[in-house]
N, C-alpha and C positions, 0 to 999 in steps of 0.2 A: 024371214028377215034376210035379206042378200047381204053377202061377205064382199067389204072393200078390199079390191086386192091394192094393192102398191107398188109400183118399182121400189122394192129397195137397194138398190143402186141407182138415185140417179142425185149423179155429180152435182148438181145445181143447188139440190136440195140440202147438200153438209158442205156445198164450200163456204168458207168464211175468210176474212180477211187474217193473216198473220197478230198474233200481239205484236205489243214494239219488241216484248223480249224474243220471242221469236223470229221476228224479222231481222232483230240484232244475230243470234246465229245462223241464220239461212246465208247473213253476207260473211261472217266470220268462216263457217267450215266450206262456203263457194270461194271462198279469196284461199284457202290453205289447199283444197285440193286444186285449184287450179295452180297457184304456184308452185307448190311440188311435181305436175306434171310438166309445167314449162321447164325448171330445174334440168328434168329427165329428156327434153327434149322430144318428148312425147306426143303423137297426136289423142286427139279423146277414142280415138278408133283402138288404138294400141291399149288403153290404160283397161277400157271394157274389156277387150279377148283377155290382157292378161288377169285379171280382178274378175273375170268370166262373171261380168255383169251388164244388162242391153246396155249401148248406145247414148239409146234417149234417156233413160236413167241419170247416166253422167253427164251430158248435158243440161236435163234439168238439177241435177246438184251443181252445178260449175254454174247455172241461169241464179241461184237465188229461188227456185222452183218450190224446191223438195229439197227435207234434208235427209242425208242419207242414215238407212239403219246402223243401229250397231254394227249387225254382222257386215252389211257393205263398208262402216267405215276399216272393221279387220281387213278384208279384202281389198279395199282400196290402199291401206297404209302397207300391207302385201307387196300389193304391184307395183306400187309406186317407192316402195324399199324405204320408207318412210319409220319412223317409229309411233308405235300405236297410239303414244302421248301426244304426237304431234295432232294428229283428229280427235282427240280428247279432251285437252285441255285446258279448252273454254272456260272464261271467265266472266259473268256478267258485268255490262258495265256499272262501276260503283260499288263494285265489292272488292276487299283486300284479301290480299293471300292471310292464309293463315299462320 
């Protein structure tokens, strides 16, 4: 009996469309790191060397792309001298603080 191999890797096969609520923070944490980088008067070239993370990365978090890890948001709020709470403290819409 022959064994089905598979790419398991291929892109097409697990993308999927954002939820709303996702897509709600994809524009939430791309709107805060990009204005904290304009803030700084920063290009996205500067904000990556210093947050020593690629390029395209921060670009696709500043697109709406991709949201950034954890650990990229500590080293984003790092480089950009931001406070941690600032990339955190997302709230969905329609819910109240506590």
């Amino acid at each position: 009996m022959p064994i089905e191999v598979r790419n398991f890797f291929d892109p097409n096969e697990f993308h999927r469309e954002p939820s709303p609520g996702m897509e709600h923070w994809l524009k939430w944490i791309s709107s805060r790191v990009a204005t904290a980088r304009a803030k700084r008067g920063w290009t996205i070239e500067q904000v990556a060397r210093v947050a020593n993370l690629p390029i395209d990365y921060i670009y696709q978090v500043e697109a709406g792309i991709i949201g950034p890890s954890h650990l990229a948001r500590e080293k984003l709020a790092y480089a950009l001298e931001c406070n941690k709470g600032y990339l955190e403290s997302y709230e969905p819409p329609g819910q109240k603080k506590a």
